[in-house]
C-alpha positions in Angstrom: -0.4 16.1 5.1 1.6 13.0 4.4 3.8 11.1 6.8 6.1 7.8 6.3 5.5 4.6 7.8 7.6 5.0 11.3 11.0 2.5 10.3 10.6 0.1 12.9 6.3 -0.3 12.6 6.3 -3.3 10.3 9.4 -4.8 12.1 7.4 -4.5 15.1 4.5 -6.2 13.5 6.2 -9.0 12.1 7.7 -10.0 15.1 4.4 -9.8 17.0 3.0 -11.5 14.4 5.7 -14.3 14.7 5.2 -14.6 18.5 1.3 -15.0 18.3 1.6 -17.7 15.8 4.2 -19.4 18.1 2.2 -19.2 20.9 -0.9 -20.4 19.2 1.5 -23.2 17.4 0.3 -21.8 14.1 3.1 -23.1 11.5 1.8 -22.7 8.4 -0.1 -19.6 8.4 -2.1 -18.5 4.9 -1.9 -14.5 4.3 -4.4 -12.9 2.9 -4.6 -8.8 2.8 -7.9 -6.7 2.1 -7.7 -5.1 -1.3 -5.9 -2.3 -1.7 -3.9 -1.0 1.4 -4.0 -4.3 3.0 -2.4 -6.1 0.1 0.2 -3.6 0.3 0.7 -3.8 4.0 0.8 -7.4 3.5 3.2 -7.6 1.1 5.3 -5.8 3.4 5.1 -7.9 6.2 5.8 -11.2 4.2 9.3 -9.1 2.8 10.1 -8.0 6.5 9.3 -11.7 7.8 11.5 -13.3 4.5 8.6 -15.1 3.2 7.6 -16.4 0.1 4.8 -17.5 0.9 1.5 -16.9 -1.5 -0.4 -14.2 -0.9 -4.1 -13.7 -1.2 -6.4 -11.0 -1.8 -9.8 -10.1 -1.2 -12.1 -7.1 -2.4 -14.9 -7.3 0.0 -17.3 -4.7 -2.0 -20.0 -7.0 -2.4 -19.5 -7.8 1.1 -19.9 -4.5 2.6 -23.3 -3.8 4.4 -23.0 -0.2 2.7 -23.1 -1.6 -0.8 -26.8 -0.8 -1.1 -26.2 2.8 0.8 -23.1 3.7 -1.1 -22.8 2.0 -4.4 -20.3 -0.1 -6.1 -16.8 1.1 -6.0 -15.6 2.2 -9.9 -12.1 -0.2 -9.3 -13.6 -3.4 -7.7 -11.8 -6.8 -8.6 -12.5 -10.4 -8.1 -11.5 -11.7 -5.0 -7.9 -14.0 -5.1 -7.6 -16.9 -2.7 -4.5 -19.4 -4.5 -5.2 -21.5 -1.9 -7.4 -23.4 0.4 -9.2 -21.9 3.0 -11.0 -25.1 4.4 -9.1 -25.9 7.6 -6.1 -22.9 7.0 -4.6 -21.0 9.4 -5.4 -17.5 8.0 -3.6 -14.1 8.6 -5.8 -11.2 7.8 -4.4 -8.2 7.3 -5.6 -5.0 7.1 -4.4 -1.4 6.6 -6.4 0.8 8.6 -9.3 -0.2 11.2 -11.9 1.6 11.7 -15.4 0.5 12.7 -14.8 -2.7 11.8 -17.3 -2.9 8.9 -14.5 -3.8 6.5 -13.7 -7.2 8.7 -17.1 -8.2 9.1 -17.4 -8.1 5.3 -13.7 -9.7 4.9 -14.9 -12.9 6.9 -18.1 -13.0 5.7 -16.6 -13.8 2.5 -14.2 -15.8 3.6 -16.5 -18.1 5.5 -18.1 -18.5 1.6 -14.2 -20.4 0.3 -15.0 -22.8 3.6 -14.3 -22.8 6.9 -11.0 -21.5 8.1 -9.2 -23.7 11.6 -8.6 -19.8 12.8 -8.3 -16.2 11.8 -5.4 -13.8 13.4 -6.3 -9.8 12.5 -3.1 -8.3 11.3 -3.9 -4.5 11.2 -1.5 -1.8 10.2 -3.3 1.3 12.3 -6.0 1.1 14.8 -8.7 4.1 15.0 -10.0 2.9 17.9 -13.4 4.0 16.7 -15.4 0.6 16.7 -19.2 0.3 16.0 -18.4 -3.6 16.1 -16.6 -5.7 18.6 -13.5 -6.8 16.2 -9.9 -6.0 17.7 -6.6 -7.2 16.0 -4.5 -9.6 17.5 -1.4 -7.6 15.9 -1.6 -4.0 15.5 1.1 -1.4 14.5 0.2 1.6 16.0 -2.8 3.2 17.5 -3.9 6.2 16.8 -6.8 8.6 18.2 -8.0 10.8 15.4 -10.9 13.9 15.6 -14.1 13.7 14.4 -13.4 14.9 10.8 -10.3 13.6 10.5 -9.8 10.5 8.3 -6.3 8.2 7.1 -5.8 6.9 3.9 -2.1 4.8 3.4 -0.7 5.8 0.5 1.1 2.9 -1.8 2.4 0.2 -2.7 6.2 1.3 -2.5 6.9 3.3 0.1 4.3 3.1 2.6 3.0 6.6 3.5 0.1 7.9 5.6 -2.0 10.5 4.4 -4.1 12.7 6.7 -7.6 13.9 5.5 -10.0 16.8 7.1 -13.1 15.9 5.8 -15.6 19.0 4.9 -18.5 19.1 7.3 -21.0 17.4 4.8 -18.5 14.3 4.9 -18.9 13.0 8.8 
């Protein structure tokens, strides 16, 4: 089953996002999304908040602490940061949260560019199904899914969810 995006979820986002960075005094934030839905959702924060501001990407494959477990993903790509992370404000954003696996990996690799003056998690959906202690300081919606339920967003233009029932060998 797909479902759109909900009109008024990035809106939402990108003014929470813009209140947290005022209240932290954060001014020149870097953004940086999580190869591939979080590039996407990324993208669609920076057109909601009419910015032009560069925008990084990371593929945190090598990162994951599955890699030995699962493999390397077939479509992996380098990593692209065009700017510096020493010092930087950094928005990481992030389609779908899960365990929290993906984040771990994401700063891991980011702490390898240098060391960022502060990370804000920017996260599309929350699963609320964390095996790590990683929450986002700006979430879209939260959602409470069954045991062999999974989503995927669908992309880059338009943002769609798609709702998976995994087959009992899967979870």
């Amino acid at each position: 089953m797909t479902l759109p995006i909900p009109a008024e979820l990035l809106p939402g986002m990108a003014t929470a996002l813009k209140t947290h960075l005022a209240n932290r005094k954060i001014t020149e934030p870097r953004f940086i999304g999580i190869r591939t839905g979080g590039v996407w959702v990324a993208q669609a924060l920076l057109d909601t908040l009419g910015s032009q501001e560069p925008l990084g990407s990371l593929d945190v494959s090598f990162y994951r602490d599955d890699f030995t477990r699962n493999g390397l993903h077939p479509q992996v790509k380098p990593s692209a940061l065009p700017f510096e992370i020493e010092d930087q404000h950094l928005v990481l954003i992030d389609d779908v949260l899960m365990s929290g696996r993906t984040i771990r990996a994401a700063l891991n690799e980011l702490f390898d560019y240098g060391r960022p003056a502060s990370v804000t998690l920017v996260c599309l959906l929350d699963l609320n199904a964390r095996e790590l202690p990683i929450r986002p300081d700006v979430v879209g919606a939260t959602l409470s899914l069954g045991e062999d339920e999974r989503v995927k967003l669908l992309g880059p233009t338009p943002l769609t969810l798609e709702l998976q029932t995994l087959a009992p060998a899967d979870h």
